[in-house]
N, C-alpha and C positions, 0 to 999 in steps of 0.2 A: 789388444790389451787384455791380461786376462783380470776375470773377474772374480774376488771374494766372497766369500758368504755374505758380507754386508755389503757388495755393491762395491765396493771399493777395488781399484786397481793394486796387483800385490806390484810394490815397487822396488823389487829385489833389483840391489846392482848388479848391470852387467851380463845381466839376462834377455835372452829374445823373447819379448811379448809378443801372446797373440793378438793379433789387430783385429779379429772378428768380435761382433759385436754380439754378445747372446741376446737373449730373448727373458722375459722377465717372467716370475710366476708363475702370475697370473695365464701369458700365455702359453707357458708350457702345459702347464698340469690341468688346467681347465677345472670347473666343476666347483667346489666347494675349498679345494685348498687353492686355485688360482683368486677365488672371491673373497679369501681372507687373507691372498695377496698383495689384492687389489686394494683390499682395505689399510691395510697396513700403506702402503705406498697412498695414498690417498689424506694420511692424518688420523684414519678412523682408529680409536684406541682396539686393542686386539687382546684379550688376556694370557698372562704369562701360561698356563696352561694349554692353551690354545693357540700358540705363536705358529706365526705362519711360514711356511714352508721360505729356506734363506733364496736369497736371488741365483737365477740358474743357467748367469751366464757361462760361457765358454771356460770350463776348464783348462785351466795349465797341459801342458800335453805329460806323459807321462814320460818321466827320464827312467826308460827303459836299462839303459846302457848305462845308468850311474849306480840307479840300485840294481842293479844284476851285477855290477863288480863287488859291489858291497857284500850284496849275498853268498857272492860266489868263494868273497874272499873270509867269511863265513862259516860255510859248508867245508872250504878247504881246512879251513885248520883243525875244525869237527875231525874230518876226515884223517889228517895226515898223524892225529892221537887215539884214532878209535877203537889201534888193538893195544896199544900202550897199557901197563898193569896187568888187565883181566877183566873177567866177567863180572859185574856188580850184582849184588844181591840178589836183586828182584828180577833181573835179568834170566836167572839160574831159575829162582821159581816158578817165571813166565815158562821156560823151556820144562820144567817136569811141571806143570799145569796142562802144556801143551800136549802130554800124554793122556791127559784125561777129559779131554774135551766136553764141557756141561753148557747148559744154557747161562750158568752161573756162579761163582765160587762166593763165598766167603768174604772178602776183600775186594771185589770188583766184579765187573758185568765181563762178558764172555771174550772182548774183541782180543786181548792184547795178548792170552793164551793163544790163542787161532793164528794170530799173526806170526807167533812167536815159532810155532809147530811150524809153518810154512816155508819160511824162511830159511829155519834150521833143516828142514828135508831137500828144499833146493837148494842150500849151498855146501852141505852138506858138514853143517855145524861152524859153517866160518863165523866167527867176531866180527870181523869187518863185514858181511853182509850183513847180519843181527844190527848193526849199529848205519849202516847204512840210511835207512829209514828216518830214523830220527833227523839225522843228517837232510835230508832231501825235504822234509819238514819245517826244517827252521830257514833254507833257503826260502819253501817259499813264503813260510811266515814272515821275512822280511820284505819280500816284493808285497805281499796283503798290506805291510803298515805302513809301506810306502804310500801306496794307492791308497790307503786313507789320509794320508797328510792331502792328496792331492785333489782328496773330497773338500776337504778344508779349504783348500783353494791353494795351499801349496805348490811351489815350483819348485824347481832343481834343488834348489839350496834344502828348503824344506824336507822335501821328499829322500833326499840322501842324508839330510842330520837323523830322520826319524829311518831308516832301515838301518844305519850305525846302531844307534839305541839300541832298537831290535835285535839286532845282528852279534852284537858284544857283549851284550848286559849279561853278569853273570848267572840270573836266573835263568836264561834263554843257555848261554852254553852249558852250563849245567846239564838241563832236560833233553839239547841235542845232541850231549855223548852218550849215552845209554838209553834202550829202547824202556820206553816206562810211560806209564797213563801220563804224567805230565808233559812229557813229547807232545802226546796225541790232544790231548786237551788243550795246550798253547795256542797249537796251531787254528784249531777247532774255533776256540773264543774267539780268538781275533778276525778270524775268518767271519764268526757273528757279528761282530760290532762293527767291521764295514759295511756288512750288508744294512744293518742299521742304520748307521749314517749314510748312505748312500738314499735310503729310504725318505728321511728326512729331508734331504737334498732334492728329490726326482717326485718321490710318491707314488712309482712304481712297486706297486703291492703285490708283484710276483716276488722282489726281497724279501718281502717279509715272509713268502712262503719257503724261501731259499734259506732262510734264517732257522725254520722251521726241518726242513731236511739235512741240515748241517749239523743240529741239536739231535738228530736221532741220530746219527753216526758218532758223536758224543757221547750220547748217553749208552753205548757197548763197550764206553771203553772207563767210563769213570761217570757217577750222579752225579760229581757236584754242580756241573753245570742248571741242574737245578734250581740251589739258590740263588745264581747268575738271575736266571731269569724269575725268580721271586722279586730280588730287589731291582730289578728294571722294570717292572711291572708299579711295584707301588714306588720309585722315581719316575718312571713319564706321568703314571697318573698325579702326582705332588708339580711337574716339573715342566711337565709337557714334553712334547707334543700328544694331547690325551686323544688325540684322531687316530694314531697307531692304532692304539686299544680297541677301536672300534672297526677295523677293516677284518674282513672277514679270512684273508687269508694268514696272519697272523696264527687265528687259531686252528685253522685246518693244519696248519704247521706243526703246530703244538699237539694235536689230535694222534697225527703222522707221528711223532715223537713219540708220543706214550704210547702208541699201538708198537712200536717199533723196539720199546722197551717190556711190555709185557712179559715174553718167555723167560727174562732174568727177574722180573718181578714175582713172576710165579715160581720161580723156585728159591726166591730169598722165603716167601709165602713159607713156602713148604720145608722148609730149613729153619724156622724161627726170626725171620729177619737178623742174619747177623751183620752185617754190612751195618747198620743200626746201632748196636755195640761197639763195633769198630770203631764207630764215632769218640765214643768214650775212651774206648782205648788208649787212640791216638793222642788225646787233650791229654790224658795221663800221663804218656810219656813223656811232655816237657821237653821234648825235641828244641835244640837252639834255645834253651833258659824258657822256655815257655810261655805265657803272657808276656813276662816281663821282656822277655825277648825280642818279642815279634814286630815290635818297632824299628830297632835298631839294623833284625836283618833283614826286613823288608826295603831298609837302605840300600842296603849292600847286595841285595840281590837287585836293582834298580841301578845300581853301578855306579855311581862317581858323578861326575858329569852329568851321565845322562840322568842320573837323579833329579838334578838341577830342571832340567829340561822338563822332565814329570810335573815336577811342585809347580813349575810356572804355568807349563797344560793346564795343570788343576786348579790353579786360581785364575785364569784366565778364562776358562770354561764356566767355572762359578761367575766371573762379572765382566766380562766384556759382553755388550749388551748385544753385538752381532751375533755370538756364536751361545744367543741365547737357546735356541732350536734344539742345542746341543747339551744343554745343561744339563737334559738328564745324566748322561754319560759319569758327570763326577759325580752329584749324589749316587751315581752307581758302585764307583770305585769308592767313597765313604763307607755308604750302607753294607759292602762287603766286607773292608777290611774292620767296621766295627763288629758286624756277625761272628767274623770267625777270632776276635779279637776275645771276645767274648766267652765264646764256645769251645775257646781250646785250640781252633785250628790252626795250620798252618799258615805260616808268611807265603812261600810258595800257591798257595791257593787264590791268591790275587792277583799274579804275575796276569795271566789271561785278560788280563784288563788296563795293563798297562798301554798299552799299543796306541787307544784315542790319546792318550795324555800325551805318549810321545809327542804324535801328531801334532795338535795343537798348542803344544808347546814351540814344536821345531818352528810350523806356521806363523805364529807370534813373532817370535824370536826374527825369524828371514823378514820379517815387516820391520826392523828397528824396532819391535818390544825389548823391553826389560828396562833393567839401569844401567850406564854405561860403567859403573866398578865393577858389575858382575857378568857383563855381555858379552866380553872376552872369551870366556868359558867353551861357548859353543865355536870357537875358531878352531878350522881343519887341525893344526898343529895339536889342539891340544885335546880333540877329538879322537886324533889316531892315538895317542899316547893311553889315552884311557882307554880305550882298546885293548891296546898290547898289555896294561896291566891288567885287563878282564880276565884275559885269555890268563897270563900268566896265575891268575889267582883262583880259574875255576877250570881248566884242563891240566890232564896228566902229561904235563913238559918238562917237568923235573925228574933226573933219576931215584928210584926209590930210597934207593941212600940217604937223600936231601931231603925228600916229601917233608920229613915232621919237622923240621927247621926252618919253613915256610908258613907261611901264612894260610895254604892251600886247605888245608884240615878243618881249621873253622869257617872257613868260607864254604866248604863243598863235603862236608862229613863222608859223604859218600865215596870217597877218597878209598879208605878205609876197608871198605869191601870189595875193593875189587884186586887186593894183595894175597898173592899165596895162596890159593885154593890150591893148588898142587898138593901143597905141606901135609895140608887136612886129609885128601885122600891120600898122600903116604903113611899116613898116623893109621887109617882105616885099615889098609891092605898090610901095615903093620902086624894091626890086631889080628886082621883077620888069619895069618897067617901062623898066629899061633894057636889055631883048633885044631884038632886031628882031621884026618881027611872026610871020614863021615860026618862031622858035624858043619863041615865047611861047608855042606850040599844043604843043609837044613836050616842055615844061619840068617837073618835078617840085621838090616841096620834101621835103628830107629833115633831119631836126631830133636834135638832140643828146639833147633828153630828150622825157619821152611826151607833156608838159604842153605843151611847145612845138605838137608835133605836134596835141596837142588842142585848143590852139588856132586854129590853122590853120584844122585842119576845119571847126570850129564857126564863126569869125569869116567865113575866107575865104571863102566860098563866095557870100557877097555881095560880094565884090568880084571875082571873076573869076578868083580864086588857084585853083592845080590843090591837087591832093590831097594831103594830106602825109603823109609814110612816116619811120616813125624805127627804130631797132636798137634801143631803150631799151626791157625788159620786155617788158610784152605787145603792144606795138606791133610789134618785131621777130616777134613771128607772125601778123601780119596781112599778109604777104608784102614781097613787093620790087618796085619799078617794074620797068615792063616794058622786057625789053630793048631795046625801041623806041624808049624814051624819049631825050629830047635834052641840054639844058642843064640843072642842078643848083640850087636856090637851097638852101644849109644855112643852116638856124638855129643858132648856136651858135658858142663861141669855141674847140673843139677839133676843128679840122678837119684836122688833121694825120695823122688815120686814114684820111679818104678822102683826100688831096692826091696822095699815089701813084698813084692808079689814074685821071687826070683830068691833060692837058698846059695847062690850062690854069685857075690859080685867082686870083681876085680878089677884096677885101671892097668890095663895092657901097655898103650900107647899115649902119645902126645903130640900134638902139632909143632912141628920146630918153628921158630923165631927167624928174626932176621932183620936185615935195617928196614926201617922206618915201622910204621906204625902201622898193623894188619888185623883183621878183625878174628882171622881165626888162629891167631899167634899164643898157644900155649893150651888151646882147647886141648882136653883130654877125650881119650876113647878109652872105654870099659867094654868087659865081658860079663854079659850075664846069664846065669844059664841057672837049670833047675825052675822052671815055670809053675809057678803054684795053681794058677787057675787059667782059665783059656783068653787066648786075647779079643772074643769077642765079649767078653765082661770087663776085663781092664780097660777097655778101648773107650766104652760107655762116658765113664769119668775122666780120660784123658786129654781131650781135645779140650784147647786154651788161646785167645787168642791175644791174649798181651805177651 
């Protein structure tokens, strides 16, 4: 029989129980969390902050071969769209970051230039390798949320409703088609909050140090995980279990973490903290309607259905009195999504925390939870259908032709950026081609945003284009041309910052157009040339990172 977190048998139809009998607490864990086991099991009142570790009988065995088809069928569809379009944005400015390798840039910690450089030298600039990764990520972060449902006490059923979740939800396919900090961070989080829960479960305090070395690989690739564990901190301490707080390897974890972050700390240090700014930045941009947004696509990135399956995690984690141990977990996903609600952030920024709520949602749900008007919901039938619409509404399956007469644009903006980069470097090598031949040896491109720029680098260089240099983020600290340098080609249609400093400007070129909707579709290229002062004065004033 297998056993719940509350002692209870999960009585999923149809399924083989296990007949072994666990062991209670008390006797597992010994010490001070088996004696406030014992208490509990005994009538002795116990406080909600100090709730004792759930009963630790025999685990459900793990449906390896359910959620590994899941996964797999996952990763495949990742995969089988992952050169479809082109190269997205950020994509382009990870590979020319990867050219200048620091301890730090501007917009994030070191890992995901490094990774980005690596990839691209062993495959020798493939897309499908570059996109690989992510891909092989969300696989396994779907066996991770498996294997928490089945911390929960989840079986088959459970365990395969919650790696669909995982597996389709548009915010997850989203971040496993293109290599991007929130690939890495998804995976990361969820990877923490098993260990977590697991922790809770067992009281094996080498998790918590495992929790602790998963955050420093985290923290190379993106901070936020930071306030992650701000607000887990003051929910166990509000929520319990406040014995976490007190085990010592917890904080060597944490210790390991910030030492492990230092070198990108010191050079935000020595850069002005701009990563800090960027904060502001980003709340500026109003990405997805902004505040007022961030409800709505937090839905939608949560998916349909499996939305459903969330809210019910999350209220059920709030008051079901078994999976009281666990409560912190929602005030965690609360206290985040009011932080960044707040503060401007992103809907995507809470995705990382989705994964418990699958879970114990799914778990609920395979127990006969819910109402029986809305229980239907999580039936296979209409499980796989919201699926195939995930897929449909956040990967590139449609010819470009159709993209903007889909829905796909405002479900996945990022759509957008990964059209027509060619166009742009034909606009370039346009211009460029109308200097004389002496000035072509002396010419620099310098680009309005970092994506421009990153393109450049990456496209140009087989066609004979010079290097391209931009103010935008962390490109603006990869230096300035050299004062040596000649004639200008800017990418972009605000050239009104550099026209002062230059007697002579003209738009050469244009990015041609085309079906659907492209982000660098009608961008202009200009020539400027006559340089009034040297670019390590203009350079001073130039860098901007909105």
């Amino acid at each position: 029989m297998t056993v719940l977190p509350d002692g209870k048998p999960d009585t999923e139809p149809g399924e083989k129980q296990n007949e072994k009998a666990g062991a209670t607490a008390a006797g597992k864990t010994g010490g001070k969390a088996g004696a406030e086991a014992e208490g509990t099991a005994s009538g002795t009142a116990v406080p909600a902050t100090e709730a004792a570790a759930p009963a630790t009988g025999a685990l459900p065995e793990f449906a390896g071969r359910w959620a590994g088809t899941v996964a797999g069928a996952s990763g495949l569809a990742l995969l089988l769209v992952s050169t479809r379009y082109g190269f997205q944005g950020d994509e382009l400015y990870f590979l020319g970051a990867g050219q200048h390798l620091d301890w730090g840039y501007a917009d994030q910690p070191a890992l995901l230039p490094l990774l980005a450089r690596v990839i691209d030298a062993v495959s020798g600039g493939s897309l499908f390798a570059l996109r690989l990764l992510p891909a092989l990520l969300t696989v396994a972060g779907v066996l991770v949320a498996a294997l928490t449902a089945r911390e929960f006490g989840g079986a088959r059923r459970a365990q395969v409703l919650t790696a669909a979740a995982y597996g389709f939800a548009p915010a997850v396919l989203i971040s496993g088609h293109a290599l991007s900090t929130m690939a890495v961070d998804l995976f990361l989080w969820t990877t923490v909050n098993w260990l977590l829960i697991r922790w809770v479960r067992t009281r094996e305090d080498r998790l918590l140090l495992w929790s602790g070395l998963v955050t420093a690989v985290a923290l190379q690739g993106k901070y936020l995980i930071v306030g992650f564990w701000l607000v887990v901190v003051v929910a166990v301490w509000a929520a319990g279990p406040r014995e976490m707080l007190r085990r010592r390897p917890l904080w060597i974890g944490g210790a390991v973490a910030v030492a492990a972050s230092l070198p990108g700390l010191v050079w935000q240090a020595r850069h002005d903290w701009p990563q800090l700014e960027m904060s502001g930045v980003l709340a500026d941009e109003e990405i997805l309607g902004g505040r007022a947004g961030f409800l709505p696509y937090l839905i939608v990135l949560s998916g349909g259905v499996f939305t459903v399956v969330l809210v019910y995690g999350l209220v059920r984690l709030l008051r079901a009195p078994h999976l009281a141990p666990y409560r912190f977990l929602a005030w965690t996903f609360l206290g985040l999504t009011a932080v960044f609600l707040v503060t401007g952030g992103r809907p995507a920024y809470v995705v990382g925390v989705f994964a418990p709520l699958w879970a114990a949602g799914a778990v609920e749900l395979a127990r006969g939870g819910g109402a029986r008007w809305w229980r239907w919901l999580a039936a296979w039938p209409v499980v796989a259908l919201t699926a195939l619409v995930c897929v449909a509404l956040s990967l590139p399956v449609y010819p470009v032709s159709q993209v903007t007469k889909t829905e796909q644009p405002a479900n996945n903006p990022m759509t957008a950026e990964t059209l027509r980069w060619p166009n742009l470097i034909d606009a370039v090598e346009e211009a460029y081609r109308t200097l004389p031949a002496d000035a072509r040896k002396r010419a620099v491109v310098v680009t309005q945003y970092y994506e421009e720029a990153g393109a450049v680098d990456h496209f140009g260089a087989d066609r004979g284009l010079p290097d391209a240099y931009s103010g935008h983020r962390g490109y603006w600290y990869f230096g300035a041309p050299s004062d040596s340098s000649g004639p200008v080609l800017y990418v972009g249609s605000d050239v009104a910052k550099l026209k002062p400093y230059f007697s002579s400007v003209r738009k050469a070129a244009r990015a041609a157009g085309g079906p659907g909707e492209s982000y660098v579709d009608g961008v202009p290229v200009w020539v400027l040339d006559g340089r009034k002062q040297p670019w390590s004065t203009i350079w001073k004033d130039y860098g901007h990172l909105s």
